[in-house]
N, C-alpha and C positions, 0 to 999 in steps of 0.2 A: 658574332657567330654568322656566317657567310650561310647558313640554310635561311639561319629566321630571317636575313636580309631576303633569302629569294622565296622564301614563304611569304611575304607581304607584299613581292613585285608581283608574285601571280596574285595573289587575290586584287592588285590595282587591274591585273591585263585582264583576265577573264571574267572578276565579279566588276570590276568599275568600268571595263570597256576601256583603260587608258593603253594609249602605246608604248610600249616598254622601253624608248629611249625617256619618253616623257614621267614614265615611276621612276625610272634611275635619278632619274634631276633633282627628285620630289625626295627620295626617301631619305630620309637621316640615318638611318639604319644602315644604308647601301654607302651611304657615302663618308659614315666613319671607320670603316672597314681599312685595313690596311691595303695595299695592292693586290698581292696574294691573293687573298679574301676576296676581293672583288672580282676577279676572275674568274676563280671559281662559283660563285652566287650566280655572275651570268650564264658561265658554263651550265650549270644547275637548269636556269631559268628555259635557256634556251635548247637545251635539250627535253624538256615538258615541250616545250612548245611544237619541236618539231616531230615530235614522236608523240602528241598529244590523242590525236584517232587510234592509235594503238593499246596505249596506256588507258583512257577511257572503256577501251572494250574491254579490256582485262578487267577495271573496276567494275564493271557492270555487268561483267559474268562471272564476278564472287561475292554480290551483293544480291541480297533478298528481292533488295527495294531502295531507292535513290537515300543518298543521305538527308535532303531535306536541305534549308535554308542552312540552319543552323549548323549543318555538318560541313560546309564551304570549303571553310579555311582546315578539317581535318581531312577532307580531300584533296587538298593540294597538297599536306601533307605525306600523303599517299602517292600522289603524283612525284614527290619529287623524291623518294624512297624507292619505286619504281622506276624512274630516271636513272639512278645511282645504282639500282640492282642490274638493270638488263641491258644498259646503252652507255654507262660508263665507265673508265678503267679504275672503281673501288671496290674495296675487297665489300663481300654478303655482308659480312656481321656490321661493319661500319655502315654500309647505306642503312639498312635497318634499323639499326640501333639510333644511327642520328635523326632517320625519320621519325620514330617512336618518341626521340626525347622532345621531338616541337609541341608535342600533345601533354604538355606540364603547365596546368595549372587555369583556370576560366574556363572558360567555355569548348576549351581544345580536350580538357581532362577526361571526361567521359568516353572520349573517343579510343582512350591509349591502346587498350585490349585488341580493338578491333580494327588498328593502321597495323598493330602488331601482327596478328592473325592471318589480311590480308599478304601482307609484304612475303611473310614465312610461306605461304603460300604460292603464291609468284616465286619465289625462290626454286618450289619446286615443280611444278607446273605452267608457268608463264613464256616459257622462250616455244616449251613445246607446242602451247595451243597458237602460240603467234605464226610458228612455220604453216601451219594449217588457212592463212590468213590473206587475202591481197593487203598489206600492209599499206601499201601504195595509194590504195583508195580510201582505207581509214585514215590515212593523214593527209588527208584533200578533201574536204568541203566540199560534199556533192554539187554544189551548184558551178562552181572553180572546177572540177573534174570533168561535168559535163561541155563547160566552155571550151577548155583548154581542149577535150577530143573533138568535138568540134572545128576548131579553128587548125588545128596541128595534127588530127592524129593521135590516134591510142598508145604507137609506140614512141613518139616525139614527147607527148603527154608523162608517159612515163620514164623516159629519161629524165624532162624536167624535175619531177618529183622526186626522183635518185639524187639529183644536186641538190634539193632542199633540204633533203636529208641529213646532208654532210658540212661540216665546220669548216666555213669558206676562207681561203686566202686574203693577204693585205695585199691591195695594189693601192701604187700612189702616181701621181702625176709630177715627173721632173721639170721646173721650172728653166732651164737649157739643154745642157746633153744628158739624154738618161744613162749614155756610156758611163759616163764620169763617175754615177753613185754605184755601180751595179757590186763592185770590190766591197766599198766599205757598207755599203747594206745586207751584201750576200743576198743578194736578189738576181728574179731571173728577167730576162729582155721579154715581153710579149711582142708579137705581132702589131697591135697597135701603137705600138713606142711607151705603152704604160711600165713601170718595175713592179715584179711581183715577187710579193715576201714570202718566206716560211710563216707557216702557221705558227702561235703561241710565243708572239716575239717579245709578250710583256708590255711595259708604256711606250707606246710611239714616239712621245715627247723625251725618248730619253735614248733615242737613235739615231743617228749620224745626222746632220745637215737640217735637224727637224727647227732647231734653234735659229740658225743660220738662214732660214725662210727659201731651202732648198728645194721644195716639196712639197707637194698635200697629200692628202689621203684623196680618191678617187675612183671607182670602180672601173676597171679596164672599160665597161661598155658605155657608162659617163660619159668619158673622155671624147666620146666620136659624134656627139652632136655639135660641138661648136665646131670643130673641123670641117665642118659641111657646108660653112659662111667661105671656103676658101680663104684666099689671104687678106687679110682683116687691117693690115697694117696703116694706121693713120685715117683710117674708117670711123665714122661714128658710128656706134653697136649700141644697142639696148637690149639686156640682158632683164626678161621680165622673168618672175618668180623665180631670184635672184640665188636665197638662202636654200644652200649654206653658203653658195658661194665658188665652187671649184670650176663652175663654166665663167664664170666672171675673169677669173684669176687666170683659164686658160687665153682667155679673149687680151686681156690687159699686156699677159706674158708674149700675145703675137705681137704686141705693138697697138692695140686697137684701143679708140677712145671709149670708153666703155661707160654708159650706164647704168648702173645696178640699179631697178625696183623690185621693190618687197613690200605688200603691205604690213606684212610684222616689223614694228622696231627693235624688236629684240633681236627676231631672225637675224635682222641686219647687223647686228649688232654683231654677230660670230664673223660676216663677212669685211668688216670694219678689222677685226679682231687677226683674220687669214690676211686680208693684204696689206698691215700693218708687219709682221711677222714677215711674208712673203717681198716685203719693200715694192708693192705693184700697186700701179694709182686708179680709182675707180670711183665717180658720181655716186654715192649712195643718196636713190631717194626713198624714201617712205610713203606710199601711195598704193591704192587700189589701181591694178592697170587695165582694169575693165572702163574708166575713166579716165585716168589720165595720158596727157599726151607731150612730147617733146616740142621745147619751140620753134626747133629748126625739124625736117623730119632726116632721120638715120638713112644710112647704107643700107644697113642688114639689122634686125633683129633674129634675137633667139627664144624661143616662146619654150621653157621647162613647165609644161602646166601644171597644177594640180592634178593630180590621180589617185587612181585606187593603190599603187606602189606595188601591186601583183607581181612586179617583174624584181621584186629585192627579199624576195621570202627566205633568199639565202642566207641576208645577213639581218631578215627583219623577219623573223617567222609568225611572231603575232600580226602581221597583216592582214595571215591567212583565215584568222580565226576573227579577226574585230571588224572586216570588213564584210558588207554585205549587195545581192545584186542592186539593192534601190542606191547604194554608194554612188556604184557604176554612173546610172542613169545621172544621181544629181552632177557628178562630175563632168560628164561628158556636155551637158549643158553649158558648165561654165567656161568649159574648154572650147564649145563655140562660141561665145562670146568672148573671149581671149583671144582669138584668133580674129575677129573681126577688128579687133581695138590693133590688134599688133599690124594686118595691115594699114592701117589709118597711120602709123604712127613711121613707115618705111619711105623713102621719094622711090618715083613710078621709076620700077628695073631695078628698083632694090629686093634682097630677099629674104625672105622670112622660112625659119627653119624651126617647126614645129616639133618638139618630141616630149614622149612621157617614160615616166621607170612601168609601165602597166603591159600586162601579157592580155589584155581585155582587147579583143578588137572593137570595140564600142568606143576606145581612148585613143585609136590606132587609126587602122586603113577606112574602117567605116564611117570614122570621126571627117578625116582629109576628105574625104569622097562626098562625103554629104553637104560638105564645107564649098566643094569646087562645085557642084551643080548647084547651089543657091548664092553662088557669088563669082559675077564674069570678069571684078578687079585685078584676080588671082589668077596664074595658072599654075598646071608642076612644073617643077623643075625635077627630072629623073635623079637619082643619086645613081654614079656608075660604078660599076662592079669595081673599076681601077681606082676609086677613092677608099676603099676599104683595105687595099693593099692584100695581103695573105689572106683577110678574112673577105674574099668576096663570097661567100655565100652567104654572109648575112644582107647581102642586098637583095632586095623581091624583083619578080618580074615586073613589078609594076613602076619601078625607080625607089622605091622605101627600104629605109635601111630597119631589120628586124632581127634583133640578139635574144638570143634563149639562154635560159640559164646552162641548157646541155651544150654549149657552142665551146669547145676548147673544156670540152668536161674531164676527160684526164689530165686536165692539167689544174682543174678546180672550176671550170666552168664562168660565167661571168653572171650578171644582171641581165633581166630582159629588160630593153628599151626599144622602143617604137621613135622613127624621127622621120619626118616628110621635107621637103624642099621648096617652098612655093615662090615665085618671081611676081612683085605686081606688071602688073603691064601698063 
């Protein structure tokens, strides 16, 4: 059953705190599912998720009083019956009806009357008190709302939140000419040479060229921090926080000698997995790169740091809800200290090309900034308007390149990613 699959992924996101790529791996549930099925379970999942501020105030303004511990799992429940009533294309009685039937049997039984009662409710009352609603700021985490107007603006602020909203596009990264696929993918050209798919294209694994190691999966705005090493060809590259792997694979595919670290071996292990498939050669080593260091030093490094992942809430909407500001802070920490390692590890007039998936300027320009006034090894190197090609307005005045999820929003919008350019000297 594709609900009780995604009735048990929310209780892993929102009662366990786990990531939802990481319940999908875990659940047996999820993963005996036919394809079909799992599709829709995600579809399920990730529309609670992103519409979860909205959904929540509905629960909470046709409830007495909170359900309690024990009411959890009939709240999600409810959540994904209201998922399926107001935000997706299934008919009332079905959403209803299948939400009703997850409350069969332990500890869910008690609840049936009253998921029932709710839902019927919402049905007839829910879409109207929502128009009366900033929607916008119910599914933004006041402390994320308040950044994000901060740094960008109320009306930037809420574009971005309009693309989180919506079931984003496949882009993937062509390993030669991305002309070649575009026919037998039926995909369109972007701006930054990525292919971009129709939505709801089914298994990727089961798409032209996917076998044939033609391709990866990639987010259009991924794709533009290794390209900022310039031409890479016959370069030694160190590619730190390697996994999954798609900036390795672009770096390998210019011709670049490439070292992949990751201190996960599993991580690495998916990236062992893409350039095996992709027939592209790459150094994988398994190490902390806050320590360790190459024996000869690199050209150029690419520094993918750990983040809060703020800027993928498109296609990762539990970020928005599992992360918090104290996240921020520890990350940013380690992000300087990854940046201190990755220059130690480049020869003087090599460069290091800093970026995160994160819309936090704490991960971003104030991270870089704070980095170059306590260390005179480094300086910037400006990113120019004419390396972004069409998309020069994602460069700052300040030389950083800075993608919003509303950047190319009629067309689906992309990832926010933040990327700097530093030269040692």
């Amino acid at each position: 059953m594709p609900r009780t699959a995604a009735l048990e992924l929310l209780d892993s996101v929102l009662h366990q705190k786990r990531l939802l790529d990481d319940a999908i791996h875990a659940s047996k549930a999820f993963q005996a599912l036919a394809e079909r099925d799992r599709a829709l379970a995600q579809q399920i999942v990730r529309t609670v998720l992103r519409h979860l501020g909205e959904i929540d105030f509905l629960i909470s303004s046709f409830l007495e009083k909170p359900l309690g511990k024990k009411g959890k799992s009939a709240e999600n429940a409810i959540r994904i019956g209201l998922a399926q009533l107001l935000f997706l294309d299934i008919a009332d009685h079905a959403a209803i009806d299948t939400a009703v039937a997850l409350c069969t049997g332990g500890q869910m039984a008690p609840y049936r009357k009253l998921v029932n009662a709710i839902l019927r409710r919402a049905q007839r009352e829910g879409r109207t008190i929502l128009e009366s609603e900033d929607t916008q700021r119910l599914n933004t985490p006041e402390w994320l709302w308040d950044s994000w107007v901060n740094a960008y603006g109320e009306a930037q602020t809420r574009a971005i939140v309009r693309r989180h909203l919506t079931e984003p596009p496949l882009d993937i990264t062509v390993k030669n000419d991305p002309t070649t696929w575009m026919a037998p993918l039926g995909a369109d050209l972007m701006p930054t040479g990525s292919l971009r798919l129709p939505k709801n294209r089914g298994s990727v694994t089961t798409l032209p060229g996917f076998t044939d190691g033609a391709w990866w999966i990639q987010d259009m705005a991924a794709s533009l921090p290794a390209r900022l090493l310039g031409t890479v060809a016959d370069m030694d590259v160190v590619d730190l926080c390697a996994a999954p792997g798609g900036k390795t694979m672009e770096l390998a595919a210019a011709g670049g000698r490439v070292t992949a670290v990751d201190r996960s071996e599993k991580r690495l292990s998916r990236v062992r997995e893409n350039l095996e498939r992709t027939n592209l050669n790459a150094t994988l080593i398994t190490a902390d790169a806050v320590q360790w260091r190459p024996q000869v030093l690199a050209d150029a490094v690419l520094l993918d740091a750990p983040c809060s992942a703020t800027g993928t809430a498109r296609r990762h909407p539990d970020v928005l809800w599992l992360k918090k500001p104290e996240d921020v802070a520890k990350l940013a920490n380690l992000q300087g200290r990854l940046l201190a390692a990755a220059v130690e590890m480049v020869r003087p007039g090599g460069l290091i090309v800093y970026c995160t998936c994160s819309l936090q300027p704490e991960e971003g320009p104030l991270q870089i900034q704070a980095f170059l006034d306590g260390n005179v090894s480094v300086e910037l190197d400006p990113i120019q308007s004419s390396e972004a090609g069409a998309l020069s307005d994602v460069i700052t005045s300040e030389g950083y390149l800075r993608t919003l999820p509303c950047h190319l929003g009629s067309q689906g919008g992309m990832d926010g990613f933040f990327a700097a350019r530093l030269r040692r000297r």
